[in-house]
C-alpha atoms as an extended CHARMM CRD file, in Angstrom:
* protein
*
        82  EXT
         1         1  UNK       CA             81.0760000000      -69.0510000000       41.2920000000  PROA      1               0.0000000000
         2         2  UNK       CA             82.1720000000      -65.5420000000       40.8450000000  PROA      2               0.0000000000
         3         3  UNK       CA             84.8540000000      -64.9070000000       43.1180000000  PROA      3               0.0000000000
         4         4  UNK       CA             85.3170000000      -60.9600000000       42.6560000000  PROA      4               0.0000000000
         5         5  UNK       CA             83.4160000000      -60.6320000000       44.9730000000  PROA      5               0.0000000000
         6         6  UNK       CA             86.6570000000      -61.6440000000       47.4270000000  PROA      6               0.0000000000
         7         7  UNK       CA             88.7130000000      -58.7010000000       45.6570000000  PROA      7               0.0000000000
         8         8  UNK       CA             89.8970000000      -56.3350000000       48.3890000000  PROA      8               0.0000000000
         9         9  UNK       CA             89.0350000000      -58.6060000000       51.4510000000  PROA      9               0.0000000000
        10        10  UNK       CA             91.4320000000      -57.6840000000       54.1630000000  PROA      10              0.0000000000
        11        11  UNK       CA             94.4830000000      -60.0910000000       55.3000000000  PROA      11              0.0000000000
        12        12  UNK       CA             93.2160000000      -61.6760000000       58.4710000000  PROA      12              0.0000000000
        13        13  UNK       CA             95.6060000000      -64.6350000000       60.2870000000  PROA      13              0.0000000000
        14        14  UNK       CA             93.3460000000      -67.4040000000       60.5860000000  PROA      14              0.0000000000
        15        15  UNK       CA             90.6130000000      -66.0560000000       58.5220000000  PROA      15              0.0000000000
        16        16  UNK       CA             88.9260000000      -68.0810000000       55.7500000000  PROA      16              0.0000000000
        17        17  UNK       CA             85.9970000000      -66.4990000000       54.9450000000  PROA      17              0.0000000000
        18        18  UNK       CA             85.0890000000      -63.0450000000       52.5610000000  PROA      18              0.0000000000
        19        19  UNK       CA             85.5040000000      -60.7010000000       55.8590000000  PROA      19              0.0000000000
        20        20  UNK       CA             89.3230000000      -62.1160000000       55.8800000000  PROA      20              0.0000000000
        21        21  UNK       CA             91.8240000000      -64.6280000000       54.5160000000  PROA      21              0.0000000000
        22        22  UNK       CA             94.5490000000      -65.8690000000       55.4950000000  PROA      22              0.0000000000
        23        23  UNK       CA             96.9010000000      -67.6580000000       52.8000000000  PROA      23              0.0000000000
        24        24  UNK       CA             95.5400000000      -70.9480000000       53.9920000000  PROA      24              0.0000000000
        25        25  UNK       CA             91.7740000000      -70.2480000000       54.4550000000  PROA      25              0.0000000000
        26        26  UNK       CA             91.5810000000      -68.2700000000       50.7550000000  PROA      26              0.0000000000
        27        27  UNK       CA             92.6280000000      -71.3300000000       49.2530000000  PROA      27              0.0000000000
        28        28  UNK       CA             90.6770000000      -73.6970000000       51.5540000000  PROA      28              0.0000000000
        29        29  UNK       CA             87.4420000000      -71.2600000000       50.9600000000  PROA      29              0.0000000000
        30        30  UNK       CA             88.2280000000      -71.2710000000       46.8780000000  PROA      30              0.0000000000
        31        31  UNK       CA             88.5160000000      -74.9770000000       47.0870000000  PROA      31              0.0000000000
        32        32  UNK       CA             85.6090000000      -76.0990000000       49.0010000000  PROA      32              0.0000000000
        33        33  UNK       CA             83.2360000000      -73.2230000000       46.8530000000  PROA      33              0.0000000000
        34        34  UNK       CA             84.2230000000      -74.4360000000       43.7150000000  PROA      34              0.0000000000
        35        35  UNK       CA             84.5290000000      -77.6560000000       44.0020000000  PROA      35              0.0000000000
        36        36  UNK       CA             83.4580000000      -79.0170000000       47.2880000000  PROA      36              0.0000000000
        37        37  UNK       CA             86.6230000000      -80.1810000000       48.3890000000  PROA      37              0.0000000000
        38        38  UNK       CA             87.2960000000      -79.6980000000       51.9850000000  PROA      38              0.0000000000
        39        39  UNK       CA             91.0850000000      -79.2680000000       52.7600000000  PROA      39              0.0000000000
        40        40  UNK       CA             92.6630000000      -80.1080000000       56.0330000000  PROA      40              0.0000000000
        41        41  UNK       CA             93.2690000000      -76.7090000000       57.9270000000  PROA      41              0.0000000000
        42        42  UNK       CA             96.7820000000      -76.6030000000       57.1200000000  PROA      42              0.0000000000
        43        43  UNK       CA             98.9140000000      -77.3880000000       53.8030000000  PROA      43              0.0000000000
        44        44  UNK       CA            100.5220000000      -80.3420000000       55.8900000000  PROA      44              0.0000000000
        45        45  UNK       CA             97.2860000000      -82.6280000000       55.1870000000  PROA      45              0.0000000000
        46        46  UNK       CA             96.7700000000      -81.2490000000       51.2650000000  PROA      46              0.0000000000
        47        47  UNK       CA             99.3150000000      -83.5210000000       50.4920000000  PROA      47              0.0000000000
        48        48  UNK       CA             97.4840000000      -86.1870000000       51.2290000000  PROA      48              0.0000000000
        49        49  UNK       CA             93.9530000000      -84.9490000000       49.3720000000  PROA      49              0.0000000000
        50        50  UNK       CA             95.4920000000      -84.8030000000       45.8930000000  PROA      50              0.0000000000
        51        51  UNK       CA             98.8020000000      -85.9050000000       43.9450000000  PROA      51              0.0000000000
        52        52  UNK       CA            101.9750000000      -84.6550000000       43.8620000000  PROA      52              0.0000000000
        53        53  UNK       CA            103.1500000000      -83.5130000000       40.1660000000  PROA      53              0.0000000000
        54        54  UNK       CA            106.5200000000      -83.0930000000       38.7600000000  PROA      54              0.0000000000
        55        55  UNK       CA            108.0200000000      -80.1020000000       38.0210000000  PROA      55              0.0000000000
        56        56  UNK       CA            107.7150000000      -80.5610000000       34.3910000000  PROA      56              0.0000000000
        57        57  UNK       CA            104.0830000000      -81.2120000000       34.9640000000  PROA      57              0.0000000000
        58        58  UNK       CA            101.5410000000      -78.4490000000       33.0020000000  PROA      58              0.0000000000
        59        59  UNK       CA             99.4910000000      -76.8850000000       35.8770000000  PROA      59              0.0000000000
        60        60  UNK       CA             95.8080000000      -77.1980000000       35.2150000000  PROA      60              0.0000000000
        61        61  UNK       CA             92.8550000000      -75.5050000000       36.9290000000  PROA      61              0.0000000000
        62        62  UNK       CA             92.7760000000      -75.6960000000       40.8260000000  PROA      62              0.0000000000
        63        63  UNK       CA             96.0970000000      -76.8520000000       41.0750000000  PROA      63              0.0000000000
        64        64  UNK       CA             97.9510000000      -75.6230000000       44.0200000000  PROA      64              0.0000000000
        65        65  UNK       CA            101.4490000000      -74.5470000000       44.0890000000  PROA      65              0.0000000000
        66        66  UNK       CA            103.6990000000      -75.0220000000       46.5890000000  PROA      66              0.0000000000
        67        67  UNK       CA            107.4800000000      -74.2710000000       47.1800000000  PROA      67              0.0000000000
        68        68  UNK       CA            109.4360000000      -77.4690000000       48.6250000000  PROA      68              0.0000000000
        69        69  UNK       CA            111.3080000000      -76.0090000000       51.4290000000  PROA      69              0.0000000000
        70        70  UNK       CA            108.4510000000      -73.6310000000       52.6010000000  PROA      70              0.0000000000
        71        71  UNK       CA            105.6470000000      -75.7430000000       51.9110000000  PROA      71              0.0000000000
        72        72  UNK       CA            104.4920000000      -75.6750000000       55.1170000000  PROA      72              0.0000000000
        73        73  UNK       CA            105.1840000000      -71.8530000000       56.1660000000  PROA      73              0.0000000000
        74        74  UNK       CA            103.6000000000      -70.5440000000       52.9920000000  PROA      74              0.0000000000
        75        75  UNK       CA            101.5730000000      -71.0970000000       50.7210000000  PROA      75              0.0000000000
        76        76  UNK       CA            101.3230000000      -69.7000000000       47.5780000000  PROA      76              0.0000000000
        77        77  UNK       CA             97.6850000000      -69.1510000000       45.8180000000  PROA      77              0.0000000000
        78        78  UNK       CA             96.5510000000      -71.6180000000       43.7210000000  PROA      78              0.0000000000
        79        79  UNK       CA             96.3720000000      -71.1440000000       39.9960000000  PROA      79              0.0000000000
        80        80  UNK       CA             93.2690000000      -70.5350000000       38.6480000000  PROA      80              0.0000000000
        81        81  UNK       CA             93.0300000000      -70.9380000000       34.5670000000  PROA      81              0.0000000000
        82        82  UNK       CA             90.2410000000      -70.2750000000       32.1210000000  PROA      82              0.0000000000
């Protein structure tokens, strides 16, 4: 899926679709479009969807990132590789 579409959509809190994204919905939208996989609403449940990784770990494509003590306040974007 081409996702540049998405490029300039406005920050909206709650939002998870192209007219506005919150951290947690561009992620969930990126997920489920390119892959199918429908994440809980909020990182709490992710953990339980995937694996956790080490920190030594190489990060692949799809991976999502997420900082230990703000895991649940923040999430980063996932990383996206070629």
């Amino acid at each position: 899926m081409d996702f540049s579409r998405l490029v300039g959509a406005p920050y909206k809190k709650g939002g998870s679709d192209a007219n506005g994204f919150d951290c947690y919905g561009l992620v969930r939208f990126v997920a489920h479009a390119a892959r199918g996989v429908d994440l809980p609403e909020k990182p709490i449940g992710w953990r339980r969807c995937g694996r956790l990784l080490g920190k030594d770990a190489p990060i692949r494509p799809f991976d999502i990132s997420g900082m230990r003590r703000v895991w649940y306040h923040h999430m980063p974007r996932g990383i996206p590789r070629n």
